[in-house]
C-alpha positions as CSV (number, residue, x, y, z in Angstrom):
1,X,10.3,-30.7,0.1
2,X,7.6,-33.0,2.1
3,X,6.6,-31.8,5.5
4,X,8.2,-34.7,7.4
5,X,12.3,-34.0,5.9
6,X,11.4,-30.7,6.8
7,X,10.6,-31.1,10.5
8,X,13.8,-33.4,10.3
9,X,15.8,-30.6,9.1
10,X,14.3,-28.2,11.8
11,X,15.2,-30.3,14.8
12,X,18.8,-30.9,13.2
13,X,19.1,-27.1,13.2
14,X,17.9,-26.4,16.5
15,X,20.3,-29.4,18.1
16,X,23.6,-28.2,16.4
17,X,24.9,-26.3,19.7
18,X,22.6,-23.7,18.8
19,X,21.8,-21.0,22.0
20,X,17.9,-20.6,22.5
21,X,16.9,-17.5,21.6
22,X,19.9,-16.2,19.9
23,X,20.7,-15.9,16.3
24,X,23.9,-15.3,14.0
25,X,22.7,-11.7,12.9
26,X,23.2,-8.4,13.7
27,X,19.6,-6.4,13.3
28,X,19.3,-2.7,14.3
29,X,16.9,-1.9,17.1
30,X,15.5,1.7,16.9
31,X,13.4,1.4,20.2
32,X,15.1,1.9,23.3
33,X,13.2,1.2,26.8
34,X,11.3,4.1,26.8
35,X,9.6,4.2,23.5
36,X,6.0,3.0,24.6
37,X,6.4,0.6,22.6
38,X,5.0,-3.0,24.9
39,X,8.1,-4.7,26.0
40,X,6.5,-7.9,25.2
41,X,5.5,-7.2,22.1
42,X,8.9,-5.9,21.4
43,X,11.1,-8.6,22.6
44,X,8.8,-11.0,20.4
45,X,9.7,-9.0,17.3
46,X,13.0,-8.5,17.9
47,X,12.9,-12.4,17.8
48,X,11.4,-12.4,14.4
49,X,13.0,-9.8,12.7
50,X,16.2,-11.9,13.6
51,X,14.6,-14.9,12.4
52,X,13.6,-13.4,8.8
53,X,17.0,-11.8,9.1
54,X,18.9,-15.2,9.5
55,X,16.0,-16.7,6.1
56,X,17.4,-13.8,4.2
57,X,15.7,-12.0,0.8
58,X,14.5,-15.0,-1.2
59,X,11.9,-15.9,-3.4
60,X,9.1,-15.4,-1.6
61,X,10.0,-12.1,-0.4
62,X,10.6,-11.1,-3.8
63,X,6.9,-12.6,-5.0
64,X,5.7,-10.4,-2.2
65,X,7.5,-7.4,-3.8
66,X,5.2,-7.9,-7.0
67,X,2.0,-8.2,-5.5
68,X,2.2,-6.0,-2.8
69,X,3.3,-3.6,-5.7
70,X,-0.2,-4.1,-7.0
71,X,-1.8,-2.0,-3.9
72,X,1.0,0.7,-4.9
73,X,0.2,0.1,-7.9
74,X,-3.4,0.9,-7.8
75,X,-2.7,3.9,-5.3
76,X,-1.4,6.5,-8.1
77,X,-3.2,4.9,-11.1
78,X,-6.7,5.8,-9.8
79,X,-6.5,9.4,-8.7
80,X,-4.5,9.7,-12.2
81,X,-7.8,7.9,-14.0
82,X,-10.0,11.2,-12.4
83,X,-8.5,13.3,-13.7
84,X,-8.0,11.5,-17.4
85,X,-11.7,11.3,-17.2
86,X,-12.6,14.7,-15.7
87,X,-13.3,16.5,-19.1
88,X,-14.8,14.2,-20.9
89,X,-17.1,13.4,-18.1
90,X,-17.7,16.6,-17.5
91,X,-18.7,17.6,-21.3
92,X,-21.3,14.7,-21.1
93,X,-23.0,15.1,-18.0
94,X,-22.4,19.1,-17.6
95,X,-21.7,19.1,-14.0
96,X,-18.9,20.8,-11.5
97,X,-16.0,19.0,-11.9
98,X,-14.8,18.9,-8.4
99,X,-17.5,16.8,-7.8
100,X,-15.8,13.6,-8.7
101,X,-12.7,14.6,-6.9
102,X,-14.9,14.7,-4.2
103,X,-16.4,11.4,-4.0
104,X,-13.3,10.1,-4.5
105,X,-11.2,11.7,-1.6
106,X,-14.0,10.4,0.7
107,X,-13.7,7.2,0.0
108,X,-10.0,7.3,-0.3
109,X,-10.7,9.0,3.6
110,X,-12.8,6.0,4.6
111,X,-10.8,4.1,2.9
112,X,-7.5,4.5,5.1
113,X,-9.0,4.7,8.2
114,X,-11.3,1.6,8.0
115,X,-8.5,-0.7,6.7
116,X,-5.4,1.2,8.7
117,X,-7.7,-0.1,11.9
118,X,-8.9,-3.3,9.9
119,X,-5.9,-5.3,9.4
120,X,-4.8,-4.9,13.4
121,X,-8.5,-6.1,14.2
122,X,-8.6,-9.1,11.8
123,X,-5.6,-9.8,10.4
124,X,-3.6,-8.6,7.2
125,X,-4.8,-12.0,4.7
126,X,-8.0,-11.0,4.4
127,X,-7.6,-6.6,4.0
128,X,-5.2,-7.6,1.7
129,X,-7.1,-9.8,-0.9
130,X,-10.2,-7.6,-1.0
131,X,-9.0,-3.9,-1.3
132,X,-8.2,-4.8,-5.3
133,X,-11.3,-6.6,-5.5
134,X,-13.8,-3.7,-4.7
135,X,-11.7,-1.6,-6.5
136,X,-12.1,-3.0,-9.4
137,X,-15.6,-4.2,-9.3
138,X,-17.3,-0.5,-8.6
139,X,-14.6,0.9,-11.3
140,X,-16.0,-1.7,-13.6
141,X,-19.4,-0.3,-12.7
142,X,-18.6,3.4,-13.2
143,X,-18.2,2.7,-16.4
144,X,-21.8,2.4,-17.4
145,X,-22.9,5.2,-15.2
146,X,-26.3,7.0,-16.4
147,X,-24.9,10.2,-14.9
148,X,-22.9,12.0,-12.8
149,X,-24.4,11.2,-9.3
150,X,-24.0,7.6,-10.2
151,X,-20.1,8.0,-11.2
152,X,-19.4,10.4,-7.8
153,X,-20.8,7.9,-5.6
154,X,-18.9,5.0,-7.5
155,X,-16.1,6.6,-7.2
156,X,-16.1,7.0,-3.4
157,X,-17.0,3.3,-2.9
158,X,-13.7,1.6,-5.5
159,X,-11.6,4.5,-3.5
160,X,-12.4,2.5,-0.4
161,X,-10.5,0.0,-1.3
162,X,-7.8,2.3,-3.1
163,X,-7.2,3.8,0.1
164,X,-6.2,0.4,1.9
165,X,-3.4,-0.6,-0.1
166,X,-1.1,1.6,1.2
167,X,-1.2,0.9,4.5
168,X,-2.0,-2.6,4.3
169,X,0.4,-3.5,1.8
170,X,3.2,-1.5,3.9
171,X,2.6,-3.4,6.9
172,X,2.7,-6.6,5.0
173,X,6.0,-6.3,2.9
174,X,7.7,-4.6,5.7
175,X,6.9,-7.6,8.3
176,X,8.3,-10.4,6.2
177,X,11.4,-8.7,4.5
178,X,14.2,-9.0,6.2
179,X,16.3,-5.9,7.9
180,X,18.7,-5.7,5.2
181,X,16.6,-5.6,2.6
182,X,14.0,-2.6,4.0
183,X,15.1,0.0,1.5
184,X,12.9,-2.0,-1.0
185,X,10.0,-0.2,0.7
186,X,11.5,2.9,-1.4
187,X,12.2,1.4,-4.2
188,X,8.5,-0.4,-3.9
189,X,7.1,2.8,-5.2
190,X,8.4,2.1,-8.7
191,X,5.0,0.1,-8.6
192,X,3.2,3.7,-8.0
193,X,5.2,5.2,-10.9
194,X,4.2,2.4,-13.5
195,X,-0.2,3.3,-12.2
196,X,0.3,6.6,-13.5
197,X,2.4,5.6,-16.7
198,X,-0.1,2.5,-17.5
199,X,-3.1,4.8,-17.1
200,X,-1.8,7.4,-19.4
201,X,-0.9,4.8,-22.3
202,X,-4.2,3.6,-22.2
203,X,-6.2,6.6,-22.0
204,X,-4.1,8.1,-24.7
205,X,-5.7,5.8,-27.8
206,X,-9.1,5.6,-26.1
207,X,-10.1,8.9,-24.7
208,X,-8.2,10.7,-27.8
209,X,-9.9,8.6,-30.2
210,X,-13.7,7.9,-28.6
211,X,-14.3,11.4,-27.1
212,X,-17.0,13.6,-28.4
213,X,-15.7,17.2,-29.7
214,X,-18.5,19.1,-28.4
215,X,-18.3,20.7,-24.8
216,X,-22.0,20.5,-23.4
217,X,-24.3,17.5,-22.8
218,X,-26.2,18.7,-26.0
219,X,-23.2,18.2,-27.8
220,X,-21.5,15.6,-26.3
221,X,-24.1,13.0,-26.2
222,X,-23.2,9.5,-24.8
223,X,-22.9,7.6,-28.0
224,X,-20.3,9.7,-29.4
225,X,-18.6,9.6,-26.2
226,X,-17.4,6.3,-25.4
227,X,-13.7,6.3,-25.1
228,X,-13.7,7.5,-21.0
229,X,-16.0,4.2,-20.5
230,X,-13.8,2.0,-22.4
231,X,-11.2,3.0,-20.4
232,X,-13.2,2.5,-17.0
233,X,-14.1,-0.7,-18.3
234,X,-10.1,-1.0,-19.1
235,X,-9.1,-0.1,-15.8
236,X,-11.4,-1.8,-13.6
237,X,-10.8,-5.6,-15.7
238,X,-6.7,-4.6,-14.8
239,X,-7.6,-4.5,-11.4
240,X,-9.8,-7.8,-11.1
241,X,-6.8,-9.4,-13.3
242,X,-4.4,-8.4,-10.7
243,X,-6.8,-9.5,-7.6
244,X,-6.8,-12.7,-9.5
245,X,-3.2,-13.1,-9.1
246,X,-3.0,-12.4,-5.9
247,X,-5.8,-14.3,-4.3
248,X,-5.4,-17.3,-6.8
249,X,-1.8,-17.6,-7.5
250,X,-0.2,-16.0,-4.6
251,X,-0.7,-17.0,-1.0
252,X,-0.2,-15.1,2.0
253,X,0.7,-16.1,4.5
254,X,-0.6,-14.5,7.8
255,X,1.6,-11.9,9.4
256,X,3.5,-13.6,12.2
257,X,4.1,-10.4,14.2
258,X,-0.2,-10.0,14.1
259,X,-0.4,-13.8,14.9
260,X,2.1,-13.1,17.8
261,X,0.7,-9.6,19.2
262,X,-2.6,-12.2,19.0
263,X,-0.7,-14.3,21.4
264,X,-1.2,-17.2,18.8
265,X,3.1,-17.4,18.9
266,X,2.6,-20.7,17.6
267,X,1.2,-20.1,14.8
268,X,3.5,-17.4,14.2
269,X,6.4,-19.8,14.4
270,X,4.8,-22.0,11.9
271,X,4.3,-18.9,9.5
272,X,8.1,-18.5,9.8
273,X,9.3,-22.4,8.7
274,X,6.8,-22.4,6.2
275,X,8.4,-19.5,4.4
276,X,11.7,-20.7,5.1
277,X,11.3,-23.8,3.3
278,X,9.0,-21.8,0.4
279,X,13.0,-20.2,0.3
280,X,14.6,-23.4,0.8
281,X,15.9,-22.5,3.9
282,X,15.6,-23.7,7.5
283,X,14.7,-21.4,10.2
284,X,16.2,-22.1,13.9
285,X,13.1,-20.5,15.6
286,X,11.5,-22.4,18.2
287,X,8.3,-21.7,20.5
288,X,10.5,-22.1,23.0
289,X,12.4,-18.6,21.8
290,X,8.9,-16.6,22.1
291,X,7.5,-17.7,25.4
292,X,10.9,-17.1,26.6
293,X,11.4,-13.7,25.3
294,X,7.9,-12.8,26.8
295,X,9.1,-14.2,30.6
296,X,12.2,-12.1,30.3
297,X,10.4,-8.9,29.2
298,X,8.1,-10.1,32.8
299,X,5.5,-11.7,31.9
300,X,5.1,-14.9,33.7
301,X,2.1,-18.0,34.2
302,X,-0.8,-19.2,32.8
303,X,-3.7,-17.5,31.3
304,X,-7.5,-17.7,33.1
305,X,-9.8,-20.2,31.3
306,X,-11.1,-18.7,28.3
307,X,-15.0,-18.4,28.0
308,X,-16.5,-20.1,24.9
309,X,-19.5,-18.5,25.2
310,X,-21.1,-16.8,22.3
311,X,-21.8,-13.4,24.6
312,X,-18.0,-13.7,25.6
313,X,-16.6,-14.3,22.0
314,X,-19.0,-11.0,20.4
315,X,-17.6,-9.1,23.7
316,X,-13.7,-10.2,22.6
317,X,-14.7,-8.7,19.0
318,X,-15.6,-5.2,20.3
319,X,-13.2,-5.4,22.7
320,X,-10.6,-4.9,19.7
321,X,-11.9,-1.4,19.0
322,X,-10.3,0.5,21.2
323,X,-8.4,3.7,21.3
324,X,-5.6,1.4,22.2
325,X,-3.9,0.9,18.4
326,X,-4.4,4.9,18.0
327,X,-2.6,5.8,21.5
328,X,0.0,3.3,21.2
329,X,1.4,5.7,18.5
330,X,1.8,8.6,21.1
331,X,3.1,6.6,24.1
332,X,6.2,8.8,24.2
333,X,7.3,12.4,23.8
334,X,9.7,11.0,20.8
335,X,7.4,8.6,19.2
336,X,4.5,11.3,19.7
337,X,6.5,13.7,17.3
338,X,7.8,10.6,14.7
339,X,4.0,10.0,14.5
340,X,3.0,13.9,14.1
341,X,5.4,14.5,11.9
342,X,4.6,11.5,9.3
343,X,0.8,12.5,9.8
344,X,1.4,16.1,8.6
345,X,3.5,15.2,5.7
346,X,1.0,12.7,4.6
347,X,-1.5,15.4,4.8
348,X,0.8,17.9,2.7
349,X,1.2,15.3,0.0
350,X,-2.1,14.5,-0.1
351,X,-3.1,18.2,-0.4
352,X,-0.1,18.6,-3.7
353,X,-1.1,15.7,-5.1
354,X,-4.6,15.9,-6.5
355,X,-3.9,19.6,-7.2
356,X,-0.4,18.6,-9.1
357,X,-2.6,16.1,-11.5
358,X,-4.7,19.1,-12.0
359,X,-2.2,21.2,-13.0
360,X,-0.6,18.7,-15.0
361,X,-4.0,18.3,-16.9
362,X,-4.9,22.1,-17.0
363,X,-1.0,22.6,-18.3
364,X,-1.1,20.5,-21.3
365,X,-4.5,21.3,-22.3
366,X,-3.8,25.0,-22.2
367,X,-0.3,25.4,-23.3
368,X,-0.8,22.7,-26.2
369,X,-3.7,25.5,-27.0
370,X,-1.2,28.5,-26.9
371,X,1.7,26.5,-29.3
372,X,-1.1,25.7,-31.6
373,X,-2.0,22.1,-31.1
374,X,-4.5,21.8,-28.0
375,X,-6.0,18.0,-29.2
376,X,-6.7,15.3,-26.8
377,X,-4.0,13.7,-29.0
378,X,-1.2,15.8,-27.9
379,X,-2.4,16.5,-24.6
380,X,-2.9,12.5,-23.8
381,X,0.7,12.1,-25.0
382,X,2.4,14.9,-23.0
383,X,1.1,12.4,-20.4
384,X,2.7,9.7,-21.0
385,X,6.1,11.4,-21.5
386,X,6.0,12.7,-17.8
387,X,4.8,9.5,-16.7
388,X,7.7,8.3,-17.9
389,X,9.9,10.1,-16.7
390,X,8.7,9.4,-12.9
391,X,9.5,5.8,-13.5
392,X,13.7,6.2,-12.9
393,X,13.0,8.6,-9.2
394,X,11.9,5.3,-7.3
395,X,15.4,3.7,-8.6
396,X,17.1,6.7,-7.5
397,X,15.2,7.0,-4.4
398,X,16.2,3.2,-3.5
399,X,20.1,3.8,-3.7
400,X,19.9,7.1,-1.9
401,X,18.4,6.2,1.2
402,X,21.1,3.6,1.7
403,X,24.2,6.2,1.2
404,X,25.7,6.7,4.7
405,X,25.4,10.5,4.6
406,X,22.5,11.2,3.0
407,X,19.8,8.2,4.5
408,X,16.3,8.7,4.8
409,X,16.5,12.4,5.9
410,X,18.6,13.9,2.8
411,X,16.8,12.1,0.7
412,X,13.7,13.2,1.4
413,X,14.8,16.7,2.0
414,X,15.7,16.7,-1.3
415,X,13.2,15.3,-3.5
416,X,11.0,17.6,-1.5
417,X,13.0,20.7,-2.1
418,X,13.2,19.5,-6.1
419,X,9.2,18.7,-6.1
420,X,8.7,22.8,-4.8
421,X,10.9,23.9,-7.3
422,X,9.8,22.2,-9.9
423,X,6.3,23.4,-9.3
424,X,7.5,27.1,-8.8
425,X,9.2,27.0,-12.1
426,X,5.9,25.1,-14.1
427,X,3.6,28.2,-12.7
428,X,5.7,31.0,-13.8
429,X,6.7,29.1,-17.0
């Protein structure tokens, strides 16, 4: 579709007795006018949820769904790749293994709160084409480490960029998918179920078939064990194959809710049509729709004459950094105790986590010991069967989030309830 029938098609749509600022869809506000949440900012939004709303779920939402998946993707397969490589690692170098998990929940820590901040300052484009890439450059590199302070400190600096997908590729999916179509963010985790089950099926050949059998660096020596740095090697190539894809083959487009909380609303608006037509579709928003919105909401006249100074420009930079994106979180008693509550669940699953892929490990390892087959072999496999097995739960989670007695709430109430049980039953097993 050339630029010039598509402009046609946009004015036609906006002249058929179409009301400004109004749209044929019926989008669910949560915020009421005491959330703390800027009424500017939220009147815009409103505008553009209804505008994705009126696009609907088409093809490049569902690109997005893939390569956002990728940052998912690459969330669960790298803390799973620790602990794959913890005891060989360990057997050749001779060190404490909590180490590595160490340098890697730093970086993952850094990680999250550098990009988190990072993608309000700059923009989502370019937080989201880099996280994969440093990730899988330094996990490339780990692979050839000489020893184990080289491999902790690698790992801290690829979890940098493992711990920005998540948030950035949240934000991203979630502000150009339309309303009705949000539960995808559940069923987006599928993407973290296939990291751990892709991991497992390729450290199963490679660290069960090039890892030495000796338990000490004097016998384990490097050239008999080779198969953990294979699959480094493995890994990190996956991840620059998959940054490839997205910087290459998929473009994204800037977030129009950044562009607009930027006050660059026309650029937003542009960011709108040219998704619309990337879905063959025509969007009714106008300019006109924003600026409007943002008089309503009483905000009124012209801005002072910006100063194109170099001084000014560096001051407009730091200026960004501010306590502002953090406080805007706890503008309200209700949106204070949404926020605290999503913090400290975050924090609990970040706790079970790593401490579940031990156990996992420390379980098949063991018990394969006390039924009389404890090789890499078995153990490596046992993997991959629960890997599997997670794959389905994102599925699940998807449809149960959209029953109308059960939502969000039951559902999470009950995979949680399920995940303590499970684990209570495992450790008395």
């Amino acid at each position: 579709m050339s630029n010039a029938s598509h402009d046609e098609k946009v004015k036609s749509a906006n002249n058929e007795d179409f009301e400004k600022g109004a749209f044929d869809v019926d989008t669910q506000d949560i915020f009421d006018e005491d959330s703390g949440v800027d009424p500017v900012y939220h009147a815009k939004a409103k505008i553009l949820n209804d505008a994705f709303q009126e696009i609907g779920m088409g093809k490049y939402q569902w690109y997005l769904f893939v390569v956002t998946g990728f940052g998912w993707f690459s969330d669960n397969l790298w803390p799973v790749v620790t602990s794959l490589i913890l005891s060989p690692v360990v057997n050749e170098f001779g060190f404490e293994g909590p180490w590595l998990k160490l340098g890697q929940n730093i970086g993952l820590l850094v990680g999250a709160a550098f990009w988190g901040v990072a993608c309000d300052v700059w923009g989502r484009q370019w937080a989201f084409n880099i996280t994969l890439f440093i990730t899988g450059v330094f996990a490339t590199a780990a692979g050839a480490s000489p020893g184990f302070v080289a491999l902790c400190s690698l790992a801290a600096v690829w979890s940098i960029g493992v711990g920005g997908n998540l948030p950035v590729d949240s934000a991203v999916f979630l502000e150009f998918i339309p309303a009705s179509h949000q539960y995808l963010l559940t069923v987006l985790s599928i993407w973290w179920a296939f990291g751990q089950l892709i991991s497992s099926l390729i450290a199963w050949p490679l660290i069960a078939n090039f890892s030495c059998v000796g338990t000490t660096p004097d016998t384990c020596p490097r050239s008999e064990n080779q198969g953990w740095r294979y699959f480094m090697y493995t890994m990190g190539g996956l991840m620059l194959l998959l940054w490839v894809l997205r910087f290459f083959v998929f473009h994204l487009y800037e977030s129009p809710k950044y562009l607009m909380g930027r006050g660059r609303d026309e650029e937003a608006v542009e960011v709108v049509h040219k998704v619309a037509a990337y879905n063959g579709k025509v969007s009714k928003l106008t300019i006109e729709m924003l600026r409007g919105a943002g008089q309503v909401a009483g905000v009124e006249g012209e801005q002072a004459e910006m100063d194109t100074s170099a001084k000014a420009a560096a001051l407009r930079k730091l200026r960004k950094f501010n306590a502002g994106h953090v406080k805007s979180l706890f503008a309200r008693k209700k949106l204070a105790y949404s926020t605290s509550l999503l913090i400290i669940l975050w924090a609990f699953i970040g706790l079970a986590f790593p401490l579940y892929n031990g156990f996992v490990t420390f379980f098949l390892q063991t018990r394969g010991a006390d039924f009389g087959d404890g090789s890499l072999n078995l153990t490596y496999r046992n993997q991959v069967i629960l890997s599997v097995i997670g794959v389905p739960g994102a599925l699940l989670a998807g449809w149960l989030v959209e029953l109308p007695y059960l939502g969000r709430k039951g559902t999470l109430a009950i995979s949680t309830r399920w995940n303590c049980g499970y684990t209570f039953t495992s450790n008395v097993m």
